[in-house]
Every structure is written in C-alpha cells, then in structure tokens.
Backbone bond lengths (Angstrom), bond angles and torsions (degrees), N, CA, C in turn:
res aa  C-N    CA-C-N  psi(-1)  N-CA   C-N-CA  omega(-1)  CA-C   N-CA-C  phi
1 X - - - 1.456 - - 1.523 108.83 -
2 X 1.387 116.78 147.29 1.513 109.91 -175.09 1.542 119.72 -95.52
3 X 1.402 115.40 125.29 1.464 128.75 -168.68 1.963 103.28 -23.62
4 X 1.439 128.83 -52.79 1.514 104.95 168.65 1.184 121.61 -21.11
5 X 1.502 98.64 -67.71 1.658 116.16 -162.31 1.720 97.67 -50.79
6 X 1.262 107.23 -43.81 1.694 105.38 -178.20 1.176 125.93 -47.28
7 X 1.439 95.43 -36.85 1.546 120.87 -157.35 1.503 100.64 -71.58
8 X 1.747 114.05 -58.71 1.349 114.00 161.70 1.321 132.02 -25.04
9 X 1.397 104.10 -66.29 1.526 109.06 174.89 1.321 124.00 -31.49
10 X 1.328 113.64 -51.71 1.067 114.52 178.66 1.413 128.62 -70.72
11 X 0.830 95.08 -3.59 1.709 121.74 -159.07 1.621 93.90 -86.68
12 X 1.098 107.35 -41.45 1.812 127.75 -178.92 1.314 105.62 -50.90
13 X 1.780 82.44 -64.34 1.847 91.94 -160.90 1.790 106.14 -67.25
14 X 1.525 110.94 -24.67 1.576 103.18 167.75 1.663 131.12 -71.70
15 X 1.407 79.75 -24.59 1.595 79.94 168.84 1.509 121.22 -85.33
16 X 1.237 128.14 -35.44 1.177 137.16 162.10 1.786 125.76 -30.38
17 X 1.677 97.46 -47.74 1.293 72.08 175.96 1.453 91.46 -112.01
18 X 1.010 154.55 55.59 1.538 160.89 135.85 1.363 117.42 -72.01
19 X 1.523 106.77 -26.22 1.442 134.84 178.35 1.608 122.37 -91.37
20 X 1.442 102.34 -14.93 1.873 123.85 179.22 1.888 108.51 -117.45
21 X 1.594 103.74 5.63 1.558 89.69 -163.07 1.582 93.28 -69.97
22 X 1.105 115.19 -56.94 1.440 100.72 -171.03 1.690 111.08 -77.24
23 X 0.611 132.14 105.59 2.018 138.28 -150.27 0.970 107.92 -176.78
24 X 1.593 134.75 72.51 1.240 95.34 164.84 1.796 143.06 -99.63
25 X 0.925 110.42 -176.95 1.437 122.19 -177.95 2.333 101.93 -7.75
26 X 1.600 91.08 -79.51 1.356 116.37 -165.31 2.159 101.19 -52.21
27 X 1.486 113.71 -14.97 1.036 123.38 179.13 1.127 129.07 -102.77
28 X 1.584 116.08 6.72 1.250 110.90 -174.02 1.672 109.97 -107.79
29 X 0.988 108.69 7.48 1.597 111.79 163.10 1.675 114.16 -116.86
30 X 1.300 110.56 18.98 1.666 118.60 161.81 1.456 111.81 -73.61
31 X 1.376 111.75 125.20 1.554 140.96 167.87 1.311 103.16 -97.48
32 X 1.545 123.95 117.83 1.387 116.09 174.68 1.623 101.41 -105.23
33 X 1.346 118.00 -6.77 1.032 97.24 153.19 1.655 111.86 -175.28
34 X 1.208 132.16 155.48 1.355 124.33 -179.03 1.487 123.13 -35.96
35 X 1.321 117.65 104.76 1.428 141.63 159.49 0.941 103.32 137.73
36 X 1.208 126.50 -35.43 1.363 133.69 -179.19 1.316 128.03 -55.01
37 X 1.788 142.12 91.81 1.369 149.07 -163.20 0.892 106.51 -79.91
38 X 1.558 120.84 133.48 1.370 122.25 -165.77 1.417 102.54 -106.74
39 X 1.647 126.22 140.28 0.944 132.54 -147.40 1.876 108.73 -78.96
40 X 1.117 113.90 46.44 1.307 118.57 147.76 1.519 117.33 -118.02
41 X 1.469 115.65 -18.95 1.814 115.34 154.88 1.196 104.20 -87.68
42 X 1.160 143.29 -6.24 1.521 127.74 168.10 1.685 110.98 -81.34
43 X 1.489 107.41 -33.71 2.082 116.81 -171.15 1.740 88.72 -72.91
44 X 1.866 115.86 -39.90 1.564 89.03 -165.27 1.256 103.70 -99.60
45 X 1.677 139.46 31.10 1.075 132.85 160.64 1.121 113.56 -78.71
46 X 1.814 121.88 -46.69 1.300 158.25 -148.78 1.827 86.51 -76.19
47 X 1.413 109.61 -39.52 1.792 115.05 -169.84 1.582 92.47 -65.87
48 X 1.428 103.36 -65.91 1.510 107.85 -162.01 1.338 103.08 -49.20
49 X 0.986 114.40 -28.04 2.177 104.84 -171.12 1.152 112.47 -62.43
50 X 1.648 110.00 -35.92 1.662 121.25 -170.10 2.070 87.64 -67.95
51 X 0.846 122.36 -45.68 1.696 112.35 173.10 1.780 117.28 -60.04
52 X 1.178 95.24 -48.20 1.660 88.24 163.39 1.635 130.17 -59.08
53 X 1.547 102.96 -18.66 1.409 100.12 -173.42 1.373 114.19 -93.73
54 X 2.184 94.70 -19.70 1.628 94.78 177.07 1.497 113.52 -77.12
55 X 1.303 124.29 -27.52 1.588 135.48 142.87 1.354 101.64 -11.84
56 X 1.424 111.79 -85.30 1.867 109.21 -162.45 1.457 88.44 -68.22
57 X 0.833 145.67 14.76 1.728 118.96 152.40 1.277 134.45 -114.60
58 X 1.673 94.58 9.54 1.807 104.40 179.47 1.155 103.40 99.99
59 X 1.358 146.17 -4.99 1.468 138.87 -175.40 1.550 114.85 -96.01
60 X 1.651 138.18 164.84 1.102 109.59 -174.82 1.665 101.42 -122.72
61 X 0.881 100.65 168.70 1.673 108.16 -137.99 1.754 83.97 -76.76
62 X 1.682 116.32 -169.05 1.687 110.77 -122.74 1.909 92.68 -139.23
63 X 1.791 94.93 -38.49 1.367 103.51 -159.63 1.949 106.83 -104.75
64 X 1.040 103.97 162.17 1.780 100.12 170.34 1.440 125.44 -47.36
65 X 0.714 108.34 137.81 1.717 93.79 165.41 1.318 140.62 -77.59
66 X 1.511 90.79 -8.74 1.757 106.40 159.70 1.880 112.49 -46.16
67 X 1.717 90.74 -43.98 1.583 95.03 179.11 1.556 138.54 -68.20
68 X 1.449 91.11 -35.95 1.859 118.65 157.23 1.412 114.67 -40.37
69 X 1.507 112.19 -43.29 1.608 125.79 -171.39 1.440 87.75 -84.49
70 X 1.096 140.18 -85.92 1.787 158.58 -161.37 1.619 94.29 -41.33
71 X 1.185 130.60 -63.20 1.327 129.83 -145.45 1.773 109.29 -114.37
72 X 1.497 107.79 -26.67 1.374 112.86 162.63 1.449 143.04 -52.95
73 X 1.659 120.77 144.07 1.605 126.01 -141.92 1.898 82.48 -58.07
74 X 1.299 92.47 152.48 1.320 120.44 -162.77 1.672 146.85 57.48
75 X 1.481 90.31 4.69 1.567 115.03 175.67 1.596 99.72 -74.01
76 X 1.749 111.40 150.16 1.255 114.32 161.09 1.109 117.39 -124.20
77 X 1.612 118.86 162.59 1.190 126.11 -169.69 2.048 119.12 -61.14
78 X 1.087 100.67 123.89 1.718 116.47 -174.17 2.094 103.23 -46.27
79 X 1.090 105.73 174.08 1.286 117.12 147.59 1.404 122.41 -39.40
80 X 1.330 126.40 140.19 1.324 126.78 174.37 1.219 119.72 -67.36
81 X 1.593 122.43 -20.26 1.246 145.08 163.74 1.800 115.76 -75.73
82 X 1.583 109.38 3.75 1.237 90.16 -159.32 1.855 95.77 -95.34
83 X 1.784 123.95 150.89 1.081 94.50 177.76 1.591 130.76 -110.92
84 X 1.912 108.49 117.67 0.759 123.97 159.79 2.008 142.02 -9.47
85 X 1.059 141.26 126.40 1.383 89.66 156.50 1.307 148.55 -94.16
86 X 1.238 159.84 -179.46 1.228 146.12 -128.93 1.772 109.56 -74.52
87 X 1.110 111.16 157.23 1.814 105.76 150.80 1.701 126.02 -37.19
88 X 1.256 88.59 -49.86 1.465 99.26 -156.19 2.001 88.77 -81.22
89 X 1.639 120.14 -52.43 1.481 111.01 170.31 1.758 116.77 -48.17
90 X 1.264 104.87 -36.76 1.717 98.54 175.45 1.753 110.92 -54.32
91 X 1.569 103.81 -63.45 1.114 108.01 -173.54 1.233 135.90 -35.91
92 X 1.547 99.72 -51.58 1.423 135.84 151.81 1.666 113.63 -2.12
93 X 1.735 93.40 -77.99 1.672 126.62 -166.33 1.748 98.90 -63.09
94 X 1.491 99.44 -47.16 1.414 113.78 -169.97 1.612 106.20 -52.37
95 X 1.525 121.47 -66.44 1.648 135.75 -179.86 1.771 97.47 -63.74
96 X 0.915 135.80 -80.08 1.584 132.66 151.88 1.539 105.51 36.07
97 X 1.845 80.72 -88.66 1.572 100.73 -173.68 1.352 110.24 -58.42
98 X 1.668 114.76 -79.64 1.669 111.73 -175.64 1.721 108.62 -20.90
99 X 1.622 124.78 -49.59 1.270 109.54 173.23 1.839 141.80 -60.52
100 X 1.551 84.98 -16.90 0.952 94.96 -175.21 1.979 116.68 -93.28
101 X 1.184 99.06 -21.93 1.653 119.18 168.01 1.492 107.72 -74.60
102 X 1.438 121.72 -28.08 1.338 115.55 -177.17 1.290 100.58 -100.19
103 X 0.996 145.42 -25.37 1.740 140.05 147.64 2.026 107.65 -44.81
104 X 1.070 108.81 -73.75 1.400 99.93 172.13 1.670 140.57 -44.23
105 X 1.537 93.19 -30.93 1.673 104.37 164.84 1.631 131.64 -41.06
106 X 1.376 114.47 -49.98 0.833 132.90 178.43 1.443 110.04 -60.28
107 X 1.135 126.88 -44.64 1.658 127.70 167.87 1.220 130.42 -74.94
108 X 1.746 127.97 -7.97 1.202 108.05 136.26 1.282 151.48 -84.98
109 X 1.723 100.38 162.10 1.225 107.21 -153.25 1.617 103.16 -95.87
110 X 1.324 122.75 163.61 1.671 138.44 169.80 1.373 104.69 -32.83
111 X 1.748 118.78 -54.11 1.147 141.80 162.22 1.497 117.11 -24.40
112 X 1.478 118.56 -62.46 1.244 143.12 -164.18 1.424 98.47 -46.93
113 X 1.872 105.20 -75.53 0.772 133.06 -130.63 1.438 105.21 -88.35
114 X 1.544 117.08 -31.39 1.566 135.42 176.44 1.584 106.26 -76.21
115 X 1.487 119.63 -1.85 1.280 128.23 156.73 1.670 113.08 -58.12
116 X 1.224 111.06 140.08 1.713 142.00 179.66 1.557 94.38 -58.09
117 X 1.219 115.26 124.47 1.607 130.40 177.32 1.509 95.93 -58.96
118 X 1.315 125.81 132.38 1.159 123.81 177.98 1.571 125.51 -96.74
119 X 1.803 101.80 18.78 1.317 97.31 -173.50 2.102 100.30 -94.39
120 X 1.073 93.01 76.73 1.682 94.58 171.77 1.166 121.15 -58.23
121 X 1.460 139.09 -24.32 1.488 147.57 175.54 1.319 101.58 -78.00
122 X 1.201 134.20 24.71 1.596 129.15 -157.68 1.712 99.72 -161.70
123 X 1.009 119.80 57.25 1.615 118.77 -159.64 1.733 97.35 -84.69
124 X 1.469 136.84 7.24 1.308 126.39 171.43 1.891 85.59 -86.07
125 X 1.485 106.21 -47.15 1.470 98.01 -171.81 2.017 126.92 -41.95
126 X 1.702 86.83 -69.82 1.159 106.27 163.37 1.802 121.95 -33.14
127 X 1.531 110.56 -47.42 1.238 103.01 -168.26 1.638 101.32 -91.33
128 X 1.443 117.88 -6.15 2.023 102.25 168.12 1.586 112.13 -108.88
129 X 1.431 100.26 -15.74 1.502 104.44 159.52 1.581 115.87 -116.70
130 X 1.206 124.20 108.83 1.435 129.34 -167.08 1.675 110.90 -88.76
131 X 1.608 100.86 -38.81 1.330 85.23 172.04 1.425 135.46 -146.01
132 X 0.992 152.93 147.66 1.518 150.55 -165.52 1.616 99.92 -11.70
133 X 1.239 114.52 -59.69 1.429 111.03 -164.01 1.977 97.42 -65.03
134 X 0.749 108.91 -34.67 1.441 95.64 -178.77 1.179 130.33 -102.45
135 X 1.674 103.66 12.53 1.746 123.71 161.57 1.576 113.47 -83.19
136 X 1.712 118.89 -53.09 0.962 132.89 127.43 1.964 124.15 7.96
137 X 1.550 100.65 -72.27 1.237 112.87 -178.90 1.552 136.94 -44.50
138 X 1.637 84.96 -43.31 1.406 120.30 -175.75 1.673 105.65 -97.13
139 X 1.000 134.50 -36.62 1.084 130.74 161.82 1.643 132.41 -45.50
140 X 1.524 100.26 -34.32 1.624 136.61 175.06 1.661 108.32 -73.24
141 X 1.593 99.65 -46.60 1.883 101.12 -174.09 0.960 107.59 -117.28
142 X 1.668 123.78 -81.13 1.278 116.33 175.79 1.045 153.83 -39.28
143 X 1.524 116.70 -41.77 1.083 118.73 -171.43 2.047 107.05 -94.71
144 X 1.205 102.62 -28.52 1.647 93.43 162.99 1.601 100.61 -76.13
145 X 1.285 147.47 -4.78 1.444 124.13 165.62 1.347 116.51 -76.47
146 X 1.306 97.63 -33.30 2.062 106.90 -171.99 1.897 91.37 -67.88
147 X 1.281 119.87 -46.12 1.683 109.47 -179.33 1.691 109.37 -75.67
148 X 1.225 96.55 -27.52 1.902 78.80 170.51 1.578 114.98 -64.84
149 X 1.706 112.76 -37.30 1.122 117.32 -162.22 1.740 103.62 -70.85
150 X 1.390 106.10 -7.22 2.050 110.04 160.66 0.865 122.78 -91.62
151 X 1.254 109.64 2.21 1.845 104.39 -176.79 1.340 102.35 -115.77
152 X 1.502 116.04 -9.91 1.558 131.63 151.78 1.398 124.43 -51.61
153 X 1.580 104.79 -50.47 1.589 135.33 175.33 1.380 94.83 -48.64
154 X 1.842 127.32 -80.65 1.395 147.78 138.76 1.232 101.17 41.54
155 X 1.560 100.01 -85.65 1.204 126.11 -149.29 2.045 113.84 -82.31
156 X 1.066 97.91 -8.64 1.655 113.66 176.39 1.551 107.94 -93.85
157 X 1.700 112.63 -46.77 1.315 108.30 176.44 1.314 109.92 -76.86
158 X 1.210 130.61 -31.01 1.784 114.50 150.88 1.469 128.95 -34.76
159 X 1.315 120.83 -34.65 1.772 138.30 -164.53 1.703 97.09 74.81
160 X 1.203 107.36 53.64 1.519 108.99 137.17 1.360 128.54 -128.31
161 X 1.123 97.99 146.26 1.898 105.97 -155.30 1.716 90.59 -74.71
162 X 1.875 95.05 160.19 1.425 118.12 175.79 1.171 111.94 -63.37
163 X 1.687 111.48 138.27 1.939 130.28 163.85 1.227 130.14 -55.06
164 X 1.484 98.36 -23.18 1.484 119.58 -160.32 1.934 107.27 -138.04
C-alpha cells in the first residue's frame, strides 16, 4: 500500500479519538436522535473493519463475534440502555486493529491484492471497487472518514462544537 494511504490511516485513528476525548463513558451510547449512531456503534464498527481487512489479507480476524453480529455492515444501533463495551475497550479494539492491519500490509502480495473484491452481495461495491487492493483502500480512508464524519454529526447534535 502506498505510504499516503498509510499516512491517512493514521490520520483516522488520530482523529477518532480527538473526536471521543471529551466523551464520556455514560455518553457513548447516546442517540440524540433517530438514525443517528452513537459513537460507541460507530468505534466498534470502525474495530470490526480492521478484522475485515485482516480477512483480505489472509489473517484471522481479532475481535468476538458477538461484535461482528452487534457492530457489523447492516447492524443497528442497540438500546441506549444496552451495555456497550467501554470507551476505553472500544478504543482498545479500534488501535489494536489499525496495528495489526499495518503489520499485515507489508505481506501482501500484487497477487493478493489484484484479487476480485469478494463482496459479491454488494455489486455497487464490487463494481467501484473491483478489487481487494482497492476494497482494502477504502476501508483504510474512506470509509473510516465517512464514519468519523458521524461521530462529527454526534458530536454537534450533542452541542459540542466542531474539531475541525
């Protein structure tokens, strides 16, 4: 993967919790209002991806599968009462992973990556991302920016002012 793309990543995981410092615990399963995911299903979605990404690289994924079910694409956010696990356990899973995806990077191969995106149930995916390396890609930037950019949302319908 090329050092940008790296660079991003990280860029995620700094903003991420730059975006939770003031958060606490009792607030991170607040819904202010319908649709809106409150940034403890957004931190353990963001975890689970880092398992999906160690997936496209041959590694086997990191977190429970309780979380796969809870936090996985098309899951919705629980009761406000429901209990989560902590800030600090999300975070945890969240930095975890990114380390553990950026350890694995380095070992794929041209091969890997020029492999057919395997999300076939997902044919908008498949057809703008064609292949691992560029499922991968988006998994790394985009798609943790589009969930930061809700926990941004989050953080306004709370009445706390923007990071950025």
């Amino acid at each position: 993967m090329a050092p940008p793309l790296l660079t991003l990543y990280s860029f995620t995981l700094a903003s991420c919790e730059r975006l939770l410092a003031d958060v606490t615990d009792d607030q991170m399963s607040n819904q202010p209002t319908a649709g809106v995911n409150p940034p403890a299903w957004i931190v353990g979605h963001l975890a689970i991806c880092t398992d999906y990404a160690l997936g496209l690289l041959g590694k086997p994924h990191r977190l429970p599968a309780e979380w796969h079910t809870e936090f996985g694409p098309g899951s919705q956010p629980l009761s406000q009462q429901h209990p989560y696990p902590s800030k600090a356990e999300l975070l945890i899973a969240l930095k975890e992973g990114h380390a553990a995806v950026l350890e694995a990077l380095p070992l794929a191969t041209p091969e890997m990556l020029a492999a057919p995106n395997p999300l076939t149930g997902l044919p908008f995916l498949v057809q703008t991302l064609p292949t691992v390396g560029d499922l991968l890609a988006h998994l790394l930037s985009t798609h943790e920016a589009a969930h930061l950019g809700h926990l941004s949302n989050w953080r306004r319908q709370m009445g706390r002012p923007p990071l950025f």
